[in-house]
C-alpha positions as CSV (number, residue, x, y, z in Angstrom):
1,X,-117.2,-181.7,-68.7
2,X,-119.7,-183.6,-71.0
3,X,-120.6,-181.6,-73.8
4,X,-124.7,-181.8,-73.4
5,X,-124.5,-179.7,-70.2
6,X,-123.6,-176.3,-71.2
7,X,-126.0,-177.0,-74.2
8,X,-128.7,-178.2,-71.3
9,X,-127.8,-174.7,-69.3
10,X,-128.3,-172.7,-72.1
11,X,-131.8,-174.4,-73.2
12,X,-133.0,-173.7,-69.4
13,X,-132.2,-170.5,-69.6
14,X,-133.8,-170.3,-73.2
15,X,-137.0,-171.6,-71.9
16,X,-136.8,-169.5,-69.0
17,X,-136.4,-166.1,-70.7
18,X,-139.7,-167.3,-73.0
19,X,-141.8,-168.0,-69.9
20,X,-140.7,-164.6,-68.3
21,X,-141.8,-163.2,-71.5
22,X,-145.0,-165.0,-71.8
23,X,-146.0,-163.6,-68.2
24,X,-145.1,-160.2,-68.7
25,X,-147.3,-160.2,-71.8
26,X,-150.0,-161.5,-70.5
27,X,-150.1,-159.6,-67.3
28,X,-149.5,-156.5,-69.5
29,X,-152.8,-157.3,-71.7
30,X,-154.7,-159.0,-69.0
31,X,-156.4,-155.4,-67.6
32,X,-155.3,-156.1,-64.0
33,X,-152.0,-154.5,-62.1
34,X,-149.8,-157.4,-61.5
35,X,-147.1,-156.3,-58.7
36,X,-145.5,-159.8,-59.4
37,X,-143.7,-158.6,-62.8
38,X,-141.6,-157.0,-60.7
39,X,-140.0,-159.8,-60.0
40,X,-138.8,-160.8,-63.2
41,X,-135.5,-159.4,-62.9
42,X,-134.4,-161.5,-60.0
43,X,-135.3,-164.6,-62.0
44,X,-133.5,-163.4,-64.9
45,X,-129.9,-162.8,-62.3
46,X,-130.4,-166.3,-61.4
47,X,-130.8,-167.5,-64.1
48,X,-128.0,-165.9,-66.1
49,X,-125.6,-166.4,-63.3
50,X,-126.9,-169.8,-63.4
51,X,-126.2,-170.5,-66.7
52,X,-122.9,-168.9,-66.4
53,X,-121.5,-171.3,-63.5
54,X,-123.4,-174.4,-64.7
55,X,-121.7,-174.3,-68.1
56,X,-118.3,-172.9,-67.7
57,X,-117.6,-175.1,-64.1
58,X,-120.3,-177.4,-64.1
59,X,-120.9,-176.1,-60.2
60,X,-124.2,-177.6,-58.4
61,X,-125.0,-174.3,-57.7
62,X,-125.2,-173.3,-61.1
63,X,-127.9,-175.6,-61.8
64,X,-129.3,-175.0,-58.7
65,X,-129.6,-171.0,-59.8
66,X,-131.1,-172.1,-63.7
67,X,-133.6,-175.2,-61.7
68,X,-134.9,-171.9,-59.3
69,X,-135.5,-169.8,-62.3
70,X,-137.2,-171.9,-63.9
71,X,-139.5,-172.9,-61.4
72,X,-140.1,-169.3,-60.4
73,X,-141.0,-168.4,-64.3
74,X,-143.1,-171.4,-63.9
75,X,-144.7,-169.7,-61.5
76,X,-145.0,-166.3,-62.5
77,X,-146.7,-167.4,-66.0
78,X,-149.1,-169.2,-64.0
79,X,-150.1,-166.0,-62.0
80,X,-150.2,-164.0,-64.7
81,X,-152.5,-166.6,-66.5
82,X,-155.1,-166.8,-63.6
83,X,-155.2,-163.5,-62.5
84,X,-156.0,-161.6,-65.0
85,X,-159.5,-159.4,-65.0
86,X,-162.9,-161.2,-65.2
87,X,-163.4,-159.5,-69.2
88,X,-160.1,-161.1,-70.0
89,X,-160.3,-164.3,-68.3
90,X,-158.9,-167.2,-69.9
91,X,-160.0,-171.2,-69.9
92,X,-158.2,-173.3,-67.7
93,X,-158.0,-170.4,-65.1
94,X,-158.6,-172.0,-62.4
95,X,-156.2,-174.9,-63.1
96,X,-153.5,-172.1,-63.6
97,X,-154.5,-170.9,-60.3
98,X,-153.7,-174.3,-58.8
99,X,-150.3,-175.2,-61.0
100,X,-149.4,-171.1,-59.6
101,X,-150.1,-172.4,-55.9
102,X,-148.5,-175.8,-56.2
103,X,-145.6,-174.7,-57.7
104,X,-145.0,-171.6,-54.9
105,X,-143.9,-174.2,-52.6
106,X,-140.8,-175.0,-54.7
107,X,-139.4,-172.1,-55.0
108,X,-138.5,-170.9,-51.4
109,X,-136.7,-174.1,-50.6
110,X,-134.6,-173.8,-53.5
111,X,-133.6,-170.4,-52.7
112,X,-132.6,-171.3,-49.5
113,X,-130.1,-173.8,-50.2
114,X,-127.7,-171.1,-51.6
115,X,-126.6,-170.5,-48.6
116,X,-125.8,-174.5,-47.5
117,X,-123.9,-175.0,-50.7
118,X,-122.1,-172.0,-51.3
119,X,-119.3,-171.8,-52.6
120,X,-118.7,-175.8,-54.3
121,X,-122.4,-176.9,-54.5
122,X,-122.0,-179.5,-51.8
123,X,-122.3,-179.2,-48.1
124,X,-119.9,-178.8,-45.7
125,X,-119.9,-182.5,-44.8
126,X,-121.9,-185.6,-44.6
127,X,-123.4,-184.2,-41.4
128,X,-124.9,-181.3,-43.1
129,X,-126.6,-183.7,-45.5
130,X,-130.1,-184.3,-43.7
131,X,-130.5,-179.9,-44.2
132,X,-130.8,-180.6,-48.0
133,X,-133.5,-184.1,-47.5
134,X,-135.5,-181.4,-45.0
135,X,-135.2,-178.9,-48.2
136,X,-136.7,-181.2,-50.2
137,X,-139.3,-182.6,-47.6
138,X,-140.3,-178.7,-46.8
139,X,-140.8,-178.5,-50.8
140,X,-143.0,-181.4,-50.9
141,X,-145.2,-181.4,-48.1
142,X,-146.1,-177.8,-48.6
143,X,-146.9,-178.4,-52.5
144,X,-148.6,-181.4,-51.1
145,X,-151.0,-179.6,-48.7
146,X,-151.6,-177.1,-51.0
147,X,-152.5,-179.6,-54.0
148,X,-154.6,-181.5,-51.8
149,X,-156.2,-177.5,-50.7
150,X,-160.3,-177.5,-52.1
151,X,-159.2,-173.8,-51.8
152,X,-157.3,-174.1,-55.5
153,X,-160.5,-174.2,-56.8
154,X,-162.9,-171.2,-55.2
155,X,-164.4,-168.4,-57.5
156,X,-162.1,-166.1,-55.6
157,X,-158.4,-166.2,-57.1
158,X,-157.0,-163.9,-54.5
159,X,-158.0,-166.7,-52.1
160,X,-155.6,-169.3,-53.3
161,X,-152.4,-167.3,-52.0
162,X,-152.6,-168.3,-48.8
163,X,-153.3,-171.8,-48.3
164,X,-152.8,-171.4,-44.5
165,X,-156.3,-170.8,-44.6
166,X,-157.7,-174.3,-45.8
167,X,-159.1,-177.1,-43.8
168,X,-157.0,-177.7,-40.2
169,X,-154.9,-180.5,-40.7
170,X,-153.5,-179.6,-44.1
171,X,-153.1,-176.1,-43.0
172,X,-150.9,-177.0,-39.7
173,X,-149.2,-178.9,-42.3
174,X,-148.6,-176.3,-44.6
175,X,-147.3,-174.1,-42.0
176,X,-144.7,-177.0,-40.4
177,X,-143.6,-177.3,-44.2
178,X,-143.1,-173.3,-44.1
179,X,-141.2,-173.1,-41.0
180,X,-138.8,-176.4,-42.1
181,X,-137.7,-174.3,-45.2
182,X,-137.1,-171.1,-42.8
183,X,-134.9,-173.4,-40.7
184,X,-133.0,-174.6,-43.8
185,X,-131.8,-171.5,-44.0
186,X,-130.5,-170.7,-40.7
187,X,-128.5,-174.1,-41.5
188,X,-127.3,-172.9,-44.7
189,X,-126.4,-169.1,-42.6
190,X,-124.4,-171.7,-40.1
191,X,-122.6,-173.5,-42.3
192,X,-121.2,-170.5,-44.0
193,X,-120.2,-169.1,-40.6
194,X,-118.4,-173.0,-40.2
195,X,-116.8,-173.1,-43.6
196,X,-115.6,-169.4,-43.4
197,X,-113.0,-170.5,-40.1
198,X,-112.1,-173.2,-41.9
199,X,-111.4,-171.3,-45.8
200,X,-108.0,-170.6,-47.0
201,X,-107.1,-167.5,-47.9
202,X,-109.1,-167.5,-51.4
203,X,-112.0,-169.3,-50.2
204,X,-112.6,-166.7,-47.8
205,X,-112.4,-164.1,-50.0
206,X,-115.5,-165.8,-52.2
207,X,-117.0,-166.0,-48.7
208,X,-116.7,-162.2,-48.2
209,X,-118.0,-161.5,-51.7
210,X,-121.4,-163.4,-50.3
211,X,-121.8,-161.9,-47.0
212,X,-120.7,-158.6,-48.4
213,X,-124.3,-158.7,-51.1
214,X,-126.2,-160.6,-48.4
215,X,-125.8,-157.7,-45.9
216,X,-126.3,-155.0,-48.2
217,X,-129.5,-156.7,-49.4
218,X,-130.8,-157.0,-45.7
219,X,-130.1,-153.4,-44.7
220,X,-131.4,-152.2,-47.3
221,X,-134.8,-154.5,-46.8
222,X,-134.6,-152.8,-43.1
223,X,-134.0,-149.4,-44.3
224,X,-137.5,-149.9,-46.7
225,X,-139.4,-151.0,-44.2
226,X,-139.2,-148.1,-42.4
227,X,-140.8,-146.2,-44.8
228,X,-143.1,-148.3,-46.6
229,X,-145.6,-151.2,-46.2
230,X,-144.6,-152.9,-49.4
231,X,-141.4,-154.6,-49.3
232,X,-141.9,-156.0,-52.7
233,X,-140.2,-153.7,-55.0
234,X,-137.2,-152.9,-52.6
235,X,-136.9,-157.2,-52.7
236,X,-136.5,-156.7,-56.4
237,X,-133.8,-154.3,-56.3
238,X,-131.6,-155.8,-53.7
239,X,-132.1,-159.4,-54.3
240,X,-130.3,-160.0,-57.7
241,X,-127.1,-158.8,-55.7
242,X,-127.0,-162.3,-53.9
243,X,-126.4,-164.5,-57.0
244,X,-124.0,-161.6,-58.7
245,X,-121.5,-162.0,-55.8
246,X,-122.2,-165.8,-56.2
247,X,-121.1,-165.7,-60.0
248,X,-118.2,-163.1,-59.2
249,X,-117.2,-165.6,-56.3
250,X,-117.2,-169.1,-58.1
251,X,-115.9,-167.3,-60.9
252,X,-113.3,-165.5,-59.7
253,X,-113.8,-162.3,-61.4
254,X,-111.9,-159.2,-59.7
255,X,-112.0,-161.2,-56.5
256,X,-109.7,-159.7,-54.4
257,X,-111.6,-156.3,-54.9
258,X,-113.7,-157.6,-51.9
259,X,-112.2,-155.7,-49.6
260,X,-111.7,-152.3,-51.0
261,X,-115.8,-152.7,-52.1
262,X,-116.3,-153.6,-48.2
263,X,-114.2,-150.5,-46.8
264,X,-115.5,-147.7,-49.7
265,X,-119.2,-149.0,-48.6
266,X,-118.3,-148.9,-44.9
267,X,-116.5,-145.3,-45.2
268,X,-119.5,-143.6,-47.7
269,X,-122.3,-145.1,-45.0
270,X,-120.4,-144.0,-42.1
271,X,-119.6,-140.6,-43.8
272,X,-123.5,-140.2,-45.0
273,X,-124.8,-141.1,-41.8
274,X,-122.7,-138.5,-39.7
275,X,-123.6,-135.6,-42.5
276,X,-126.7,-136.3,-41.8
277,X,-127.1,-135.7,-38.8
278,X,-124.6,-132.7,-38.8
279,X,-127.1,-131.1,-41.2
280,X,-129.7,-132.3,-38.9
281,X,-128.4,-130.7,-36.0
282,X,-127.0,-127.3,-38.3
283,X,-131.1,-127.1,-38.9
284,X,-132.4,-127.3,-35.8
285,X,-129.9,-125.0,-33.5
286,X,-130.5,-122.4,-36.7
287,X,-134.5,-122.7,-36.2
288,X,-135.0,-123.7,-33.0
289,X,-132.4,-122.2,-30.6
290,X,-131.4,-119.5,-32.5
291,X,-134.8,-118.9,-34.1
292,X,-133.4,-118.1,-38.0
293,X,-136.8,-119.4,-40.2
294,X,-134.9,-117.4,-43.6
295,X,-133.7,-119.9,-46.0
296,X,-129.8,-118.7,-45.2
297,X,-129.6,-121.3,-42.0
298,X,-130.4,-124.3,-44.2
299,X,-128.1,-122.9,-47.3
300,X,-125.5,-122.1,-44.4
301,X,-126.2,-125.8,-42.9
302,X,-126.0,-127.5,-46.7
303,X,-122.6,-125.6,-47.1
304,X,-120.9,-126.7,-44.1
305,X,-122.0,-130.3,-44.3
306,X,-120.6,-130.3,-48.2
307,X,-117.4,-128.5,-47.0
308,X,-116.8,-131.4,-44.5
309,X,-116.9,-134.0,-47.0
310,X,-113.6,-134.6,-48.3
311,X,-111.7,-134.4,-44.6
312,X,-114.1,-136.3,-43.2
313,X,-114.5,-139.2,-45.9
314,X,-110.2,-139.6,-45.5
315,X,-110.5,-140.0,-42.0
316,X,-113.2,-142.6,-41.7
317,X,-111.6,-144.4,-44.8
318,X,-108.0,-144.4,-42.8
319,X,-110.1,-146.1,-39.9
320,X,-112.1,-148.0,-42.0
321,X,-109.2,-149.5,-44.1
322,X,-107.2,-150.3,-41.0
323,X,-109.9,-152.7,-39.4
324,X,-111.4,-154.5,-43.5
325,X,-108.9,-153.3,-45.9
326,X,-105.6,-154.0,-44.4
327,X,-103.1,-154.6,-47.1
328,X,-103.8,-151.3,-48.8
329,X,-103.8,-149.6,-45.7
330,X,-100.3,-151.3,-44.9
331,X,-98.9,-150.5,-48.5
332,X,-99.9,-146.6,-47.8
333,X,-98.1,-147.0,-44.3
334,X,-95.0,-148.3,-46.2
335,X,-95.4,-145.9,-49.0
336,X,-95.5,-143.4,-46.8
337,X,-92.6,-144.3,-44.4
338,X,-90.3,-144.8,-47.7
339,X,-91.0,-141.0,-48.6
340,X,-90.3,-140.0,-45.1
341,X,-86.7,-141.8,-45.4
342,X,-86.1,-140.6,-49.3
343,X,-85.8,-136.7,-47.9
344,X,-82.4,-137.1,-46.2
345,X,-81.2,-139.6,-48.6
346,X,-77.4,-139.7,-50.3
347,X,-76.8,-142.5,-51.4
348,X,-78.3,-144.2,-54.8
349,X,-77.5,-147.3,-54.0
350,X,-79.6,-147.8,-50.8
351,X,-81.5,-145.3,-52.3
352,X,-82.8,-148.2,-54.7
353,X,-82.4,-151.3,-52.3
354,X,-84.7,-149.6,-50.5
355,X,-87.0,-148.9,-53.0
356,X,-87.1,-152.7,-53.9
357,X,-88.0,-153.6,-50.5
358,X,-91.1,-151.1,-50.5
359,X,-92.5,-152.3,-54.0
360,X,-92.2,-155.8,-52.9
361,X,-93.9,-155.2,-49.7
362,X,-96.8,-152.9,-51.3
363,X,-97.3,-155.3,-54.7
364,X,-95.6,-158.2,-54.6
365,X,-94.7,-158.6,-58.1
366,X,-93.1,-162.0,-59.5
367,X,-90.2,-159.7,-60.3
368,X,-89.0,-156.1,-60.2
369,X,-86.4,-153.8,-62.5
370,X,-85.2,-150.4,-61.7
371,X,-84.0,-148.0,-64.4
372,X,-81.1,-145.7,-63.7
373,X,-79.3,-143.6,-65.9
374,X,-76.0,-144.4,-67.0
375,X,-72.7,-143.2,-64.8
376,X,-71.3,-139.9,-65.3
377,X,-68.2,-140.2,-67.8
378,X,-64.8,-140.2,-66.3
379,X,-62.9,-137.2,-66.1
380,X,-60.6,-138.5,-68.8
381,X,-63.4,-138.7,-71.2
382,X,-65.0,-135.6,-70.0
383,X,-64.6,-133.1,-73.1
384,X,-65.9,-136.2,-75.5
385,X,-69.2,-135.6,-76.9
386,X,-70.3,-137.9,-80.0
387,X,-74.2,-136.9,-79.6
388,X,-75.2,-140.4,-78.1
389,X,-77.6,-140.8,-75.0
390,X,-77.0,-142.0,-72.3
391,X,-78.3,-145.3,-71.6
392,X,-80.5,-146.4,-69.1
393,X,-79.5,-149.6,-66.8
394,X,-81.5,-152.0,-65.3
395,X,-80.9,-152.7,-61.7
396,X,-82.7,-156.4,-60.5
């Protein structure tokens, strides 16, 4: 790898971290709640993992992670610039206004090729290519449209965020450009579904590490907007988990820890959900059908749901790890068959062959010893004691 790219990573994310900074302080002295800063931490995860991939394997999607952040701190020190109160307005406002607006179009696109690249930074094949030209086209036209806007430069700030709203034929425009970059990512949700029948055995492990953040992030985007209007801080607590399983994935880091993660999240949700509703129903037979109102139903429901905990999480993890976490639930079945066997047996000898065969199944180690203790002294050498201990012999 030429030496000027990991020093080019680390100055993008250098000059990222100093535009983040700029915005926050001038959102934080501008006299005007900005609900953007919230979003800070998301280009700070891409743009660490970014910097992380970029330099150490020179990955396309490394740079693609550091090129997003940038743009997006781009972005978000342009907001903070223009929108800040009319006592603390700055010159150039309204050319902020319209680098903030121009910009915005950039960043969705680039997001959305994650998906498409994943996990070498190319496509899956030449035929996939035209996905990333209608990226960039869905980039362009909708920064085009929105440069061209006589919106960017109204008294009314708040105005310029959505440039749907401008004259007819450059708002159609606008929104064809919109919908292009939501249909690069269905291509990029396709070709992950394409490359993951295709992976080996490691490759789809990285894949797993993806879809594993990807559909925590969207549940818990569902979950939010149950219960709230503004999805825009649960965005910025579930979004940085997409390029941290892209960083443990390209990097390899504790990778084959995939499937326990999926199988403890699967169990704990499962286990949650039916506590829940056992307190749920607990409560309401208490109150409703038996009409107990004293506080002793719900401390009677709270106790039976905790004392059900423990049995219930090991059953719904045995079912759990049968169907997503097969090797340690074969190693347990194994394990658990070779302690069945040890009770009635006599013999040291297959006593340890038999051992061997167990470890190798449940590990898999490059290679296996077996300490026994020395054999018992003949009977000719029985009443010998010189005070030395007995030595311990391996057994391969």
């Amino acid at each position: 790898m030429p030496r000027h790219r990991p020093r080019l990573a680390w100055a993008l994310l250098g000059l990222t971290v100093v535009l983040l900074a700029a915005s926050l302080v001038l959102s934080l002295t501008g006299g005007e709640t900005w609900k953007a800063a919230g979003f800070i931490p998301v280009a700070i995860a891409f743009a660490v993992v970014g910097v992380l991939v970029a330099a150490r394997t020179g990955n396309r999607l490394g740079w693609l992670f550091l090129t997003a952040a940038a743009v997006s701190a781009v972005d978000l020190v342009a907001d903070a610039y223009a929108a800040r109160a009319p006592a603390t307005a700055l010159p150039g406002a309204a050319w902020a206004a319209w680098i903030f607006t121009l910009v915005l179009g950039m960043v969705g696109p680039l997001f959305f090729l994650t998906p498409l690249l994943f996990p070498d930074g190319r496509p899956p094949s030449r035929r996939w290519r035209p996905v990333v030209w209608l990226a960039i086209v869905s980039a362009l036209g909708q920064m085009a449209t929105v440069a061209l806007s006589n919106a960017n430069f109204s008294n009314n700030f708040r105005g310029l965020r959505d440039p749907v709203t401008v004259v007819a034929p450059l708002g159609t425009a606008f929104n064809l450009a919109e919908e292009a970059g939501v249909l690069v990512f269905l291509a990029g949700a396709a070709a992950v579904v394409v490359r993951f029948r295709r992976a080996s055995t490691e490759q789809r492990l990285q894949f797993k590490w993806f879809m594993y953040a990807s559909a925590v992030s969207a549940v818990a985007l569902l979950v939010a907007a149950q219960f709230t209007n503004d999805l825009l801080p649960e965005v910025d607590s579930v979004f940085p988990l997409i390029p941290a399983s892209v960083g443990v994935a390209i990097l390899r880091y504790r990778l084959y820890d995939i499937d326990r993660l999926i199988s403890r999240t699967l169990a704990y949700a499962i286990v949650t959900g039916l506590l829940v509703g056992l307190y749920a129903g607990l409560v309401l037979l208490a109150t409703e059908v038996l009409s107990i109102k004293s506080p002793v139903a719900v401390a009677a429901s709270t106790l039976a749901a905790a004392a059900l905990f423990n049995p219930l999480r090991r059953r719904v993890q045995r079912v759990v790890d049968r169907r997503f976490n097969r090797v340690r639930y074969d190693a347990d079945q194994t394990i658990a068959a070779f302690a069945a066997r040890l009770r009635d047996a006599v013999d040291l000898a297959a006593v340890q062959r038999d051992l061997l065969a167990v470890v190798n199944t449940a590990v898999e180690p490059a290679h296996i010893s077996v300490w026994t203790p020395a054999p018992a002294p003949t009977p000719a050498l029985a009443g010998r004691h010189d005070g030395a201990p007995s030595r311990l012999q391996p057994v391969l």
